[in-house]
RODO-2510 file (C-alpha; in nm, 4 decimals, decimal comma):
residues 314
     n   res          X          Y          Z
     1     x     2,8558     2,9694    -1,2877
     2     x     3,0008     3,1306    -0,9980
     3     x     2,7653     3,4618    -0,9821
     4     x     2,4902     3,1120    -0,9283
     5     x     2,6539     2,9251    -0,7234
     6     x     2,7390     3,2155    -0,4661
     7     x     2,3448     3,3615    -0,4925
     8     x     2,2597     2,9915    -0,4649
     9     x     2,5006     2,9934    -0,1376
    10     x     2,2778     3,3310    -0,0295
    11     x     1,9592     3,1421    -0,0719
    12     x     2,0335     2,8433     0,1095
    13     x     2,1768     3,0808     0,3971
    14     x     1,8309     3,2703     0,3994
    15     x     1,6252     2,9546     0,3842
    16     x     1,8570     2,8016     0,7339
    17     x     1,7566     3,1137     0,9025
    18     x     1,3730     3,0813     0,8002
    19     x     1,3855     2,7251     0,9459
    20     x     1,5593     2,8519     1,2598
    21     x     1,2777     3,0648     1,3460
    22     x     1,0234     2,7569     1,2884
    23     x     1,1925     2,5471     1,5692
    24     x     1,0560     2,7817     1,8474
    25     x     0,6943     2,7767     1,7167
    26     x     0,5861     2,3955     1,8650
    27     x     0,6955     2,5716     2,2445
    28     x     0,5254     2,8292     2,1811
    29     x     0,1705     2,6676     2,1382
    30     x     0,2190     2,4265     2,3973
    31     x     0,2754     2,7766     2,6082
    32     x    -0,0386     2,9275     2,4915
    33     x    -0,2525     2,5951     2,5149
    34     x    -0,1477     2,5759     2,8870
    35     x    -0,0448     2,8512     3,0258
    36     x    -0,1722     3,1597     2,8018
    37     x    -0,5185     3,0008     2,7717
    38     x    -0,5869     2,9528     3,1167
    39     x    -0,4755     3,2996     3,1886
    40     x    -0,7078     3,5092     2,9267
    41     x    -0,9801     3,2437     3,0592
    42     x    -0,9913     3,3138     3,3988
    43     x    -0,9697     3,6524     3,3271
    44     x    -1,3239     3,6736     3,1109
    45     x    -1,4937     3,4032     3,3341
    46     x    -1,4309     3,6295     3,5968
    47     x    -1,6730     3,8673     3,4618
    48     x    -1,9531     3,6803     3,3681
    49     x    -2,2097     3,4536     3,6345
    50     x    -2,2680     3,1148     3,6146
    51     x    -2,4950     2,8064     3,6279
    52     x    -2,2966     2,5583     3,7357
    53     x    -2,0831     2,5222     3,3985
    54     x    -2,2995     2,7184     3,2311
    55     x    -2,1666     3,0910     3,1304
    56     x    -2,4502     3,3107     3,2056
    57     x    -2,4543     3,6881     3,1846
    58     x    -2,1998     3,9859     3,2087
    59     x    -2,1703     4,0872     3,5820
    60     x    -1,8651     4,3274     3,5367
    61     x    -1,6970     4,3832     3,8690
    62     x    -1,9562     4,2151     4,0686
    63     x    -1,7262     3,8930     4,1592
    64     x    -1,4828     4,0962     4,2571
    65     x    -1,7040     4,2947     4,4930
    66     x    -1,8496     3,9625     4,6259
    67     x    -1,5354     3,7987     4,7100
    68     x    -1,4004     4,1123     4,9108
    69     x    -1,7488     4,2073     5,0405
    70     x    -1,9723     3,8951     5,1148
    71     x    -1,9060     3,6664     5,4237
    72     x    -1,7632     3,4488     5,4256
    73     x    -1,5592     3,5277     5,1113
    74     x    -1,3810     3,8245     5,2264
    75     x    -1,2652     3,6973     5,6233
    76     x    -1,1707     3,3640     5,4074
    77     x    -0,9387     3,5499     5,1564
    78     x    -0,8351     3,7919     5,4245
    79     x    -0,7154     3,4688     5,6216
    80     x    -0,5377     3,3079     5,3552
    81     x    -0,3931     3,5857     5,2121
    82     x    -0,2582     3,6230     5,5868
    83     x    -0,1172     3,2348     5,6169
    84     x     0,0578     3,3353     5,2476
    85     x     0,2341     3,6279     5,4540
    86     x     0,3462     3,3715     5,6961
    87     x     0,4188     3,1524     5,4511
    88     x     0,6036     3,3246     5,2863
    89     x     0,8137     3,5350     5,5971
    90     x     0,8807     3,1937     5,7388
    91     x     1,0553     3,0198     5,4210
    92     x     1,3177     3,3608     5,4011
    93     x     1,3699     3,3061     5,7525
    94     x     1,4472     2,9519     5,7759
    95     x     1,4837     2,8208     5,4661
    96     x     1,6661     3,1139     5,2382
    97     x     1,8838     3,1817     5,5772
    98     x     1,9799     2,8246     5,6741
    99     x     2,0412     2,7562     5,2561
   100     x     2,2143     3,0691     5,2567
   101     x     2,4556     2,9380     5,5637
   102     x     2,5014     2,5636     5,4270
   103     x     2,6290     2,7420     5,0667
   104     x     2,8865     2,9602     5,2440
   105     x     2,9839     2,6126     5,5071
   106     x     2,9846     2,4594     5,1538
   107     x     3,2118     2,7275     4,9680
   108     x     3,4796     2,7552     5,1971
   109     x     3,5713     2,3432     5,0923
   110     x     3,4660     2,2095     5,3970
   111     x     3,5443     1,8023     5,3295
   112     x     3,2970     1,6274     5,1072
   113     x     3,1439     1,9261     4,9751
   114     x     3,0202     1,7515     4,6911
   115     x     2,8126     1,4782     4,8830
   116     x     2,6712     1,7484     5,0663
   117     x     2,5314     1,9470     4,7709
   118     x     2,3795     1,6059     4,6708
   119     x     2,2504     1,5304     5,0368
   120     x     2,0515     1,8368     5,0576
   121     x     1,8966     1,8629     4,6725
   122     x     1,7736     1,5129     4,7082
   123     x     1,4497     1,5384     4,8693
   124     x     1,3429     1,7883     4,5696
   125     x     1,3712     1,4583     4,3215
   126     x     1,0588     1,3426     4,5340
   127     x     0,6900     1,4046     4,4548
   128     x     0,6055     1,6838     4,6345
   129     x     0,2715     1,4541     4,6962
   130     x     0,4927     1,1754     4,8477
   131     x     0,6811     1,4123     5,0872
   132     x     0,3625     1,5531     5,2169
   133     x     0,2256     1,1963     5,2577
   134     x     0,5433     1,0881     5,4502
   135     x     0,5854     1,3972     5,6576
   136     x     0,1897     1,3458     5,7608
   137     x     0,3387     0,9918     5,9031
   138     x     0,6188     1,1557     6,0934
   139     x     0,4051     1,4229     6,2400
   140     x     0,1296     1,1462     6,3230
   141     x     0,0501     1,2015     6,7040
   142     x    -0,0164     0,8485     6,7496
   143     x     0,2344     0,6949     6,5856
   144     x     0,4157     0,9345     6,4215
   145     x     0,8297     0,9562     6,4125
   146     x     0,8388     1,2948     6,5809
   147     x     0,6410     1,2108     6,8516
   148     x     0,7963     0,8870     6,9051
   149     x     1,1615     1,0089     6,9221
   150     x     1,0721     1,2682     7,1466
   151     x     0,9250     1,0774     7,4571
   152     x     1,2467     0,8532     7,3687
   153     x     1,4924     1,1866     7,4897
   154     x     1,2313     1,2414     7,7985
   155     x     1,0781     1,5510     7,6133
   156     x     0,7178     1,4252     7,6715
   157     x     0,6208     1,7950     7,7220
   158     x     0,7066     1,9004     7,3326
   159     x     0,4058     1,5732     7,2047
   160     x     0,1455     1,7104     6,9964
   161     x    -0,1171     1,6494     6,7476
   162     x     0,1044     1,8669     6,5252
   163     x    -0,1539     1,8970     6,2491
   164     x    -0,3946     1,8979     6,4352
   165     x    -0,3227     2,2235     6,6408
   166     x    -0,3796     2,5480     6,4386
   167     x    -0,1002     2,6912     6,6131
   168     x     0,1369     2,4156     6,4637
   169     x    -0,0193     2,3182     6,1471
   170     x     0,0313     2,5822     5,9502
   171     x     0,4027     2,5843     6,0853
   172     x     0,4643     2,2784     6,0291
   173     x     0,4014     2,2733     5,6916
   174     x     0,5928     2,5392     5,6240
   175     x     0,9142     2,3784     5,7616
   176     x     0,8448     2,0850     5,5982
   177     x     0,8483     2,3108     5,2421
   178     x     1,1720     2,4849     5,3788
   179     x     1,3207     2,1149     5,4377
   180     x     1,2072     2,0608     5,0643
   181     x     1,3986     2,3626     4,8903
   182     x     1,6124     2,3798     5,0869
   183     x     1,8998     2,2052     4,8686
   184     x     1,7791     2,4605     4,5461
   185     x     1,8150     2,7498     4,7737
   186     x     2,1498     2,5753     4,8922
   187     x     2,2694     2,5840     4,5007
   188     x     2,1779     2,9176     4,3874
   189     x     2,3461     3,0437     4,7212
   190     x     2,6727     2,8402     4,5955
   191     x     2,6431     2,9456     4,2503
   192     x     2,6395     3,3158     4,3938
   193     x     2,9235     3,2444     4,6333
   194     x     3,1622     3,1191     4,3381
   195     x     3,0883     3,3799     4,0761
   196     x     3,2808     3,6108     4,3457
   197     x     3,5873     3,7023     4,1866
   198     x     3,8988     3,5457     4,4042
   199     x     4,1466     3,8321     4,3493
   200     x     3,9032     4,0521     4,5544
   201     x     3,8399     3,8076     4,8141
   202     x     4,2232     3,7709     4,8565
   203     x     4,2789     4,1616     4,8111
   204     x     4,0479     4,2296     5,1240
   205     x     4,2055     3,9615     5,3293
   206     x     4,5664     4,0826     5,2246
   207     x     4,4151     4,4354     5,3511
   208     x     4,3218     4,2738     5,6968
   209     x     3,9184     4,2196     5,6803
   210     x     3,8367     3,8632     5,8291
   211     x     3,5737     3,6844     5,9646
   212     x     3,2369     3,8835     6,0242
   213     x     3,3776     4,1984     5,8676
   214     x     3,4324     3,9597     5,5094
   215     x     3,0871     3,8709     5,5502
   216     x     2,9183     4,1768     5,5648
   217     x     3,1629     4,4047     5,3986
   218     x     3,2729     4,1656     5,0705
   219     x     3,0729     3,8531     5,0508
   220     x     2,6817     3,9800     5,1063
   221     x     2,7055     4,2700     4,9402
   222     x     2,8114     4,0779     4,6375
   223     x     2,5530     3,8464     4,7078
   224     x     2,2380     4,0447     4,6737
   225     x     2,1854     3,9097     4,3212
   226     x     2,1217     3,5830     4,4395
   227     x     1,9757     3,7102     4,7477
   228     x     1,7378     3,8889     4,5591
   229     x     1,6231     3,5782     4,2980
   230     x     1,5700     3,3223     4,5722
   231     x     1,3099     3,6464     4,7581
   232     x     1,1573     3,6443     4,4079
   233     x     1,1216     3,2651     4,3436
   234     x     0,9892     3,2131     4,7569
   235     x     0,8117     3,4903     4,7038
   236     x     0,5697     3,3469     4,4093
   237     x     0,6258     2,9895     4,5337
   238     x     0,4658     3,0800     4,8815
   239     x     0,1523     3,2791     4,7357
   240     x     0,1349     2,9363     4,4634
   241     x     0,1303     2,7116     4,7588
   242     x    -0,0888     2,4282     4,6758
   243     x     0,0134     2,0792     4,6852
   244     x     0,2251     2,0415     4,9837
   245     x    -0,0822     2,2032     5,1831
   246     x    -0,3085     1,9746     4,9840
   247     x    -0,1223     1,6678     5,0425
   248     x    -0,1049     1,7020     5,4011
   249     x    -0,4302     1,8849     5,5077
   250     x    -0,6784     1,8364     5,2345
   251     x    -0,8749     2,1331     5,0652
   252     x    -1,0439     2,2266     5,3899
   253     x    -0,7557     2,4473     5,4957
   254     x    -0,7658     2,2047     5,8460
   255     x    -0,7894     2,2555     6,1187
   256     x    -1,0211     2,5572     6,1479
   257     x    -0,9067     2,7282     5,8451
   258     x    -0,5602     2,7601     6,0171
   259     x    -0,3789     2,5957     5,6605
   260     x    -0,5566     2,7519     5,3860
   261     x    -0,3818     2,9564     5,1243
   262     x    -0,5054     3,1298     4,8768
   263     x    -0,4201     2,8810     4,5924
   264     x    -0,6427     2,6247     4,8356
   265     x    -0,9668     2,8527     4,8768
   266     x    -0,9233     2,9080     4,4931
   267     x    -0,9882     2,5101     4,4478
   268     x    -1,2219     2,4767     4,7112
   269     x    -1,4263     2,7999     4,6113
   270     x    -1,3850     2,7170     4,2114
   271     x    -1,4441     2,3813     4,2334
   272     x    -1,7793     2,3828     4,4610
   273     x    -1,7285     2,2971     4,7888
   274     x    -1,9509     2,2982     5,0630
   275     x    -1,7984     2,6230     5,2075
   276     x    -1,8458     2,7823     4,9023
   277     x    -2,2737     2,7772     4,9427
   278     x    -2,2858     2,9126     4,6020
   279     x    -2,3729     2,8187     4,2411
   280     x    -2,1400     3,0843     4,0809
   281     x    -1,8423     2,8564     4,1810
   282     x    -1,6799     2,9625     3,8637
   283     x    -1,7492     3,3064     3,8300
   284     x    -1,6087     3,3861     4,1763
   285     x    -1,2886     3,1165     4,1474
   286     x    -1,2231     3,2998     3,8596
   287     x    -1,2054     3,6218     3,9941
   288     x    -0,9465     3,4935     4,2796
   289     x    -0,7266     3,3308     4,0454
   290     x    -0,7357     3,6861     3,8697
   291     x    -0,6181     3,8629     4,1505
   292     x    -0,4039     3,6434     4,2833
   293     x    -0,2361     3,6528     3,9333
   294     x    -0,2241     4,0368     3,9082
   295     x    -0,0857     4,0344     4,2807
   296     x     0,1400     3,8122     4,1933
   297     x     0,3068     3,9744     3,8425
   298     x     0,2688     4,3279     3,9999
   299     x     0,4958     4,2155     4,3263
   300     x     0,7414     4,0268     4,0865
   301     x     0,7806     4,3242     3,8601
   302     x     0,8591     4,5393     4,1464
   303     x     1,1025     4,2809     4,3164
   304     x     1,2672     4,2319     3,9910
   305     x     1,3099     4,6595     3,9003
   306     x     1,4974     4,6522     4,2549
   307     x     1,7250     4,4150     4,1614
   308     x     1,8125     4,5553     3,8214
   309     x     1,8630     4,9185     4,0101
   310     x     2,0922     4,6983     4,2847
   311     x     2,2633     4,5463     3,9181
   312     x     2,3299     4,8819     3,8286
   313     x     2,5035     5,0579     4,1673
   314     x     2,6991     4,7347     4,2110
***
């Protein structure tokens, strides 16, 4: 009886650790529904012409060619791959650097700490649809906020159409995006800050190091792991910019191209838009979403062996 009841015991341990391995399985083909799917998709529609919807023939490589080669495909992507650039540049900048300062205002206790934290995440609770609606309001030239509140200080001289100017639309948006994240930035920042061990903060002051020299010499060096993940997560967020640019300028990339992004000449040149002036919509929005995809992995990959080498010396 006992020689049964302990292989009994075995069994019933094996048959747990079966059903463990089951519980996974449902996430896993939601992943490859959505995002697997779409991936391996775009990837063989990019090398094959179409009809409309219709999948015609095996053109190899010739999508690709078009979309670099053929006007106006290639000064298009060449343009928005350029406003990505900037998208991106501007968001370490201001947003990464001013999240970056708040966390370390944040981490030395400064009173009400905790309000603050909340303060700045909030606006990421919001649709990103509704902030891009709202901030179109504020930035109205008309009637917008901004505008309003400036000739109200006497600062006539700073009114514009702000979207409407391709030297400020693109801009704009972008701050309005760093005003977004700002509050995630401003936790992962935090979360960095506090993992630093406080015997080695106090050690360093003990040995004399204040101020600007405990900044550079203790706290950002041991802050290049969080560093490094928010350049990773603004760098693919910046070349997936979509809905904020979208919500606030449409899919023409307005005014004059000046707001288009990659992500927004993939829709526009996928879905069959005027500018497009061809029938092989898919074929060719295929092969952007492929590169953008490859560009995108392959610039990760890298970002992320840097930090694990950075891991390793620290």
């Amino acid at each position: 009886m006992t020689v049964q009841t302990a292989s009994t015991k075995k069994e019933r341990k094996k048959g747990k650790r079966w059903t463990i391995h089951l519980f996974p399985i449902p996430a896993l083909i939601i992943y490859a529904l959505f995002v697997l799917y779409p991936i391996l998709a775009a990837l063989s529609y990019s090398f094959y012409s179409f009809n409309g919807f219709s999948r015609e023939s095996f053109v190899g490589f010739n999508n690709f060619i078009t979309l670099f080669t053929t006007e106006p495909y290639g000064s298009m992507f060449l343009n928005a791959f350029k406003n990505n650039v900037l998208y991106f540049i501007l968001q370490m900048i201001v947003m990464n650097g001013l999240a970056f300062l708040l966390a370390f205002i944040i981490y030395k206790k400064v009173k009400g700490a905790e309000f603050f934290k909340i303060a700045f995440f909030l606006p990421r609770l919001l649709s990103v649809i509704v902030v891009g609606f709202l901030w179109k309001l504020i930035l109205n030239p008309n009637f917008g906020t901004l505008n309003m509140l400036l000739g109200k200080l006497g600062l006539e001289e700073l009114q514009r159409a702000w979207l409407g100017d391709p030297n400020t639309a693109l801009v704009s948006i972008i701050l309005v995006n760093c005003w977004f994240g700002l509050g995630f930035g401003v936790l992962i920042f935090l979360a960095g800050f506090q993992s630093i061990p406080v015997e080695l903060v106090e050690a360093a002051k003990l040995d004399g190091a204040k101020g600007m020299t405990m900044l550079r010499k203790i706290y950002l060096p041991l802050m290049v792991p969080s560093i490094l993940i928010m350049t990773v997560l603004t760098f693919i967020q910046s070349f997936e910019a979509f809905e904020l640019v979208y919500a606030m300028q449409g899919s023409m990339g307005e005014p004059y191209f000046s707001t288009d992004t990659l992500a927004v000449f993939f829709y526009r040149l996928a879905f069959g838009s005027s500018t497009s002036g061809s029938s092989d919509a898919i074929g060719l929005g295929s092969a952007l979403a492929t590169v953008l995809f490859f560009f995108i992995l392959v610039c990760t990959m890298v970002f992320l062996k840097f930090m694990n080498k950075k891991e390793v010396q620290m």
